[in-house]
C-alpha positions, 0 to 999 in steps of 0.5 A: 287008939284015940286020936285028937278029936279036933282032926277029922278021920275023913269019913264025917261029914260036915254040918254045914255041908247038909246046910248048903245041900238043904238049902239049895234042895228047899229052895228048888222043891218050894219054887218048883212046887210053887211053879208046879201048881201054878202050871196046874192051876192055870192050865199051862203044860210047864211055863211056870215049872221051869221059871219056879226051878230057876228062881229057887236056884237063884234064891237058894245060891243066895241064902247060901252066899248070904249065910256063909259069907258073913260068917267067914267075915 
């Protein structure tokens, strides 16, 4: 049976979906491996860890808002 191909069955995913999700996941891995290294190379036990985690939430939330926002207008 062939239905319209417009209408999703329920089971697709959406791209922009993975978008969102590879943003927001690239934002925390850059920053926090930034924040990683840091800790490593200036001896820290995790001051920089959490700090890189925060700003690549921050940052990847605002892409994502950025991308999506414009595109809706």
């Amino acid at each position: 049976m062939t239905g319209n191909p417009e209408e999703g069955t329920g089971g697709e995913s959406s791209p922009d979906a993975w978008s969102i999700i590879g943003l927001l996941l690239g934002g925390l891995l850059v920053w926090g491996g930034i924040g990683f290294l840091l800790d490593r190379w200036l001896g820290f036990r995790a001051l920089f860890l959490p700090i890189g985690l925060i700003v690549g939430a921050i940052g990847g939330t605002w892409l994502v808002i950025i991308r999506y926002a414009r595109a809706e207008k």
